[in-house]
C-alpha positions as CSV (number, residue, x, y, z in Angstrom):
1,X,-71.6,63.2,16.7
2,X,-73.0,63.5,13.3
3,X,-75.7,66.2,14.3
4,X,-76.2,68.7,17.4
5,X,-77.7,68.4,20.4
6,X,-80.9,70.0,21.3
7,X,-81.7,72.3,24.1
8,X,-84.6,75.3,24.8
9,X,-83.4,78.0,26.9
10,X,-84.2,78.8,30.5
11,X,-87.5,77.3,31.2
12,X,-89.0,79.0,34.1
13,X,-91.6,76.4,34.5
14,X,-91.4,73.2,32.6
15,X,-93.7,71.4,34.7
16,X,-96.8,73.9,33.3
17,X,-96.5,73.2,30.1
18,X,-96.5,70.5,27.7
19,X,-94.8,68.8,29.9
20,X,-93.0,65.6,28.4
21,X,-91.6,64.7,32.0
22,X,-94.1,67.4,33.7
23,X,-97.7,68.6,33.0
24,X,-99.2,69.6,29.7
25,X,-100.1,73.2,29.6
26,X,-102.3,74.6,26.6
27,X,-101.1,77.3,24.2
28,X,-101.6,78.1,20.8
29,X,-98.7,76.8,19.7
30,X,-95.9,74.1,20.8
31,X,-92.8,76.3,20.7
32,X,-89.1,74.6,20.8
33,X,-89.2,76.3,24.9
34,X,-92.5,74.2,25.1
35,X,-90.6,71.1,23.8
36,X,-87.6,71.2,25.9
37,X,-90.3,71.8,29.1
38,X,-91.6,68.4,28.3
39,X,-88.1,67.2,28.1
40,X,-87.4,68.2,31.5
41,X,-90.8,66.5,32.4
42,X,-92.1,64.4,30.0
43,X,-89.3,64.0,27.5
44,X,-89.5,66.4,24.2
45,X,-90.8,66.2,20.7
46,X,-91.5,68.3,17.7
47,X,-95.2,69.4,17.0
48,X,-97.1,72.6,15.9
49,X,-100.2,71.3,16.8
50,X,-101.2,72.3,20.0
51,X,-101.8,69.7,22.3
52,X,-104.5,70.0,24.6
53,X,-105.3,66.2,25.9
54,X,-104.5,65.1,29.1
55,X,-102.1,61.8,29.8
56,X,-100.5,60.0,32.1
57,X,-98.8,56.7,32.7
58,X,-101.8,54.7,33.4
59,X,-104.6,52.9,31.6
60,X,-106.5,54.7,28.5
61,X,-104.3,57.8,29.2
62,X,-101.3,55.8,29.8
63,X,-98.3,55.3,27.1
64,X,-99.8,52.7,24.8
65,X,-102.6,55.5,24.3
66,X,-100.5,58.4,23.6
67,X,-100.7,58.7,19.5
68,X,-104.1,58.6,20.1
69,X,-104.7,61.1,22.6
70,X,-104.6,64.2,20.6
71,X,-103.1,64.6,16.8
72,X,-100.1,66.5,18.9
73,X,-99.4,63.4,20.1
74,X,-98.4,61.6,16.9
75,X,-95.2,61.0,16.8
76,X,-95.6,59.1,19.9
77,X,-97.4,56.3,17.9
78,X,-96.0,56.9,14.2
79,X,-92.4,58.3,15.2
80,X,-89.4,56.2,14.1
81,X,-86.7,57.8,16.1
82,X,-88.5,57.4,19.6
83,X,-87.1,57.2,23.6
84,X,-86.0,55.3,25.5
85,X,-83.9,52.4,23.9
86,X,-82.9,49.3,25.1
87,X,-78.9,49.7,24.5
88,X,-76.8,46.1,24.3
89,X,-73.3,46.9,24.6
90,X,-72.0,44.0,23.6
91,X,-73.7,44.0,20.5
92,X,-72.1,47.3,19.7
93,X,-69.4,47.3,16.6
94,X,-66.8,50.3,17.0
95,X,-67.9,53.2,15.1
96,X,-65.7,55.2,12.8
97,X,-67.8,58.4,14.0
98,X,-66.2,59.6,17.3
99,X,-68.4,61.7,19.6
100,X,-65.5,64.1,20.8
101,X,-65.4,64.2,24.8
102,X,-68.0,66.0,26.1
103,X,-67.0,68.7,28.4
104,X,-69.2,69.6,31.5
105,X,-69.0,73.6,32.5
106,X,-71.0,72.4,35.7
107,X,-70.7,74.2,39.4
108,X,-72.9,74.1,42.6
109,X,-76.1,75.7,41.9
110,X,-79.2,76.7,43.7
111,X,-82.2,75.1,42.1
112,X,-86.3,75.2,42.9
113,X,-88.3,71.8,42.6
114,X,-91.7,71.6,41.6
115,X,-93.9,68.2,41.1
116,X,-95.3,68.7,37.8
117,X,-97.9,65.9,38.6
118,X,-95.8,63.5,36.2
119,X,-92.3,63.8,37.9
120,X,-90.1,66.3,40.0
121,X,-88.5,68.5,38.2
122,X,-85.3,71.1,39.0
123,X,-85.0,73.9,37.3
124,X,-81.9,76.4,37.7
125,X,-81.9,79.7,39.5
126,X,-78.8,80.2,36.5
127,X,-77.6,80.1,33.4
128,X,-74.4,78.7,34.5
129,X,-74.5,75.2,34.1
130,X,-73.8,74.1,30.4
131,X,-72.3,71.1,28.1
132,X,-69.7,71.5,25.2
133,X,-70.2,68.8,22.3
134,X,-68.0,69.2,19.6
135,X,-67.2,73.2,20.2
136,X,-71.1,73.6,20.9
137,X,-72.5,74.7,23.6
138,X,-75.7,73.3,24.8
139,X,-76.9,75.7,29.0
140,X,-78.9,73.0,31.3
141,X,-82.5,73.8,31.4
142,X,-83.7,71.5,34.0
143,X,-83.3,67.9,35.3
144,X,-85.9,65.4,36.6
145,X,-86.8,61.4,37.6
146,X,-88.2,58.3,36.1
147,X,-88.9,55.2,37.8
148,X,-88.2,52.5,36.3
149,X,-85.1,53.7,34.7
150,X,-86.5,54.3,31.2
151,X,-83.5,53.1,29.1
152,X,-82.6,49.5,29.7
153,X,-79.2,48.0,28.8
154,X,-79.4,44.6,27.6
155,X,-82.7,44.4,28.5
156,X,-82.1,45.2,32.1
157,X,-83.6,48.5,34.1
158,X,-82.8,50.4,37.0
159,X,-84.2,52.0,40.0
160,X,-84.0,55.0,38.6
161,X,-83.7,57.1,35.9
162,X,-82.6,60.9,36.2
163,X,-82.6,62.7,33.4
164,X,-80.1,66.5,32.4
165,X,-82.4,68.6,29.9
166,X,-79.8,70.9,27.9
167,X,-80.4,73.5,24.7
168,X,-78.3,75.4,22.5
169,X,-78.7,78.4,21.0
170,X,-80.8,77.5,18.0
171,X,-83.3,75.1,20.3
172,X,-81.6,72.4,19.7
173,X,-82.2,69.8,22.8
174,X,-79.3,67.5,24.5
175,X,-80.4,65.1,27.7
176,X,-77.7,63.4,29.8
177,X,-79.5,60.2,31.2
178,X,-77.9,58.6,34.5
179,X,-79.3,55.2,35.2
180,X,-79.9,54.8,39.3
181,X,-79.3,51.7,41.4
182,X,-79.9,51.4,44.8
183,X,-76.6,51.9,47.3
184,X,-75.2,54.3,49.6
185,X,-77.4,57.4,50.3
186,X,-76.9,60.1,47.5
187,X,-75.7,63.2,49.1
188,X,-75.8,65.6,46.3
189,X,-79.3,65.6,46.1
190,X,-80.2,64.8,49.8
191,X,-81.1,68.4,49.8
192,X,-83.8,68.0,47.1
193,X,-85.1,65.1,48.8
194,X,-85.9,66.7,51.9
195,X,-88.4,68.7,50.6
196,X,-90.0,66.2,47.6
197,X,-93.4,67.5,47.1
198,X,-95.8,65.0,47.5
199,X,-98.2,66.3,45.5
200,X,-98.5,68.4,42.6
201,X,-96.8,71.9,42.8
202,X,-98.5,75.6,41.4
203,X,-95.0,77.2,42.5
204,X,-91.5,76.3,43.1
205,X,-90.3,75.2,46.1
206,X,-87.0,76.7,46.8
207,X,-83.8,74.6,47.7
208,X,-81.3,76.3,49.4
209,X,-78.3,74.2,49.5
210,X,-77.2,74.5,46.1
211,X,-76.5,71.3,44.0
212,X,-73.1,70.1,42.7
213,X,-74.0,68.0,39.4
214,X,-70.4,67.9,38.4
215,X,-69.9,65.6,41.8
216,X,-73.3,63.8,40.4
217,X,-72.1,62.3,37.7
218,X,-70.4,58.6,37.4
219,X,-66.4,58.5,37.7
220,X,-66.4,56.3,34.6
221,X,-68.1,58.7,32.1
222,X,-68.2,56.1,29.5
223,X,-71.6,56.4,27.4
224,X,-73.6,55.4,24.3
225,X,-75.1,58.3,22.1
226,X,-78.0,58.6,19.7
227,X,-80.8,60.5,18.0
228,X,-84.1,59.8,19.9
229,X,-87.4,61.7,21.1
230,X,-88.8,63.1,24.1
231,X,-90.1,60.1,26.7
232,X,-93.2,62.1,26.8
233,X,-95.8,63.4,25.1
234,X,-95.7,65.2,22.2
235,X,-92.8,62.5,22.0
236,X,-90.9,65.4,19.9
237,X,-88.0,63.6,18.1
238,X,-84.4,65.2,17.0
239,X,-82.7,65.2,21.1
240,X,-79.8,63.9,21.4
241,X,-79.4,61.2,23.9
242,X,-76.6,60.7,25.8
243,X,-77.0,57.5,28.0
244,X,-74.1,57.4,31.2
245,X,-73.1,53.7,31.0
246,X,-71.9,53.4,34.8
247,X,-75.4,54.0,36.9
248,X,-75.3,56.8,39.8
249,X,-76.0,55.2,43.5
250,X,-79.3,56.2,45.9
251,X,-80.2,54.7,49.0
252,X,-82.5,52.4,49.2
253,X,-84.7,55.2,51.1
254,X,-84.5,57.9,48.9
255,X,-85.6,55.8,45.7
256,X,-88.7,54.6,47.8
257,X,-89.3,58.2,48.9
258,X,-89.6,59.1,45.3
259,X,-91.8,56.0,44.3
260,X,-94.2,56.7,47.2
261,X,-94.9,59.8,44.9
262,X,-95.0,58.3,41.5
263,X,-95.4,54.5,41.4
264,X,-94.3,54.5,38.0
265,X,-93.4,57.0,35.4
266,X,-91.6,55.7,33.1
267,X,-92.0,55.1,29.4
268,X,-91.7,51.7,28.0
269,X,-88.7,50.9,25.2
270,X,-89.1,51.7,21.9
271,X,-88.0,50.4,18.5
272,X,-84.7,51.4,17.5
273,X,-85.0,50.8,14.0
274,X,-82.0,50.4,12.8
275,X,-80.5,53.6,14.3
276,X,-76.9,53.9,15.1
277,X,-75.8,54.0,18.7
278,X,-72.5,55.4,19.1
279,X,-70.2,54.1,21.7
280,X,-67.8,57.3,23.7
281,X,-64.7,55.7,26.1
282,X,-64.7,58.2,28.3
283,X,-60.4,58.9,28.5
């Protein structure tokens, strides 16, 4: 990987603020911890203009309108490194850059859920869970859902989308991105569902079975990595995507439990423009 991953600290509360996956919250200034909370709910970007419009996923407010929402919003409309992607991998040539396996420093964890009013969000009661890329180490932040998947590969989507919000220790942001299909019920995060709020949140809702994201992940952790955006306003670009080519399973139940809640919030495919999309067998 030619440049590191990004990733804000502990966000207490990601769905208050900008919110790229969560709800936009106003301040004086959009901080890196600000970016990384709309990673967790809207998907990041970089801006020091504070953005103070409201948006969602539907009609004049909806994606197509974003750049012109608020001038902390441009890089939604003018960006050139912007999320999600349609990846093809059989367009894909073999890369002489190697993305060194990534090592997961994940373990069962107690969580709180809030619904930001643009997705559900998890954020960590710890500090524990963390990715190593490359001898760097990037501590999970928080984790939340599309639907549709938001990244497509060749051309197809998903149920699903669920999305691992990491930073380092200079900001930096990383996202994992599992695709979901419909299949047997998903145990590890049965416990979430069982108390999905239905409406949008002022406080966390504990969980008290912790969750075990090492057992979330796909056996085959083949993936496809490159430099994109947040999926959601401010559209903040420099995070490293890291796209999980084998999808996770959920039953058919729980994906309709979460679309009964949001219809649809997912971001539509951007451009790639000629960006390079690095292909990582997983050994």
């Amino acid at each position: 990987m030619k440049k590191s991953l990004l990733y804000p600290f502990l966000i207490v509360s990601l769905s208050f603020l900008l919110g790229a996956c969560s709800e936009p919250k106003k301040e004086t200034t959009v901080s890196k911890k600000e970016e990384v909370n709309e990673a967790n709910e809207k998907g990041a970007t970089e801006s020091n203009v504070t953005p103070t419009a409201e948006w969602s996923y539907e009609e004049e407010t909806g994606p197509e309108h974003w750049g012109e929402l608020d001038s902390a919003y441009a890089a939604c409309m003018k960006g050139n490194e912007q999320s999600p992607i349609n990846i093809e991998p059989s367009l894909e040539e073999t890369s002489e850059t190697k993305l060194e396996n990534i090592e997961f420093q994940y373990e069962p964890t107690q969580f709180s859920i809030v619904n930001t009013g643009h997705t559900v969000q998890a954020n960590p009661a710890t500090s524990s869970n963390s990715i190593v890329v490359e001898g760097i180490e990037y501590k999970l932040a928080q984790f939340h859902f599309h639907t549709p998947s938001e990244h497509q590969f060749n051309g197809q989507q998903m149920d699903m989308e669920l999305h691992l919000v990491h930073q380092d220790a200079n900001g930096e942001l990383a996202v994992l991105g599992l695709l979901i299909q419909a299949g047997k019920k998903n145990e590890q995060l049965a416990s979430i569902w069982s108390r999905l709020p239905k409406s949008e949140t002022k406080s966390d809702i504990a969980i008290e079975e912790p969750v075990d994201l090492q057992a979330l992940l796909p056996s085959n952790q083949t993936s496809f990595y490159y430099n994109g955006s947040l999926t959601t306003p401010p559209c903040t670009e420099k995070v490293k995507w890291i796209v999980f080519e084998e999808p996770i399973e959920m039953s058919k139940e729980q994906i309709q439990a979460f679309q009964q809640i949001f219809h649809n919030n997912q971001r539509p495919v951007q451009p790639v423009n000629g960006r390079e999309i690095i292909k990582e067998i997983a050994q």
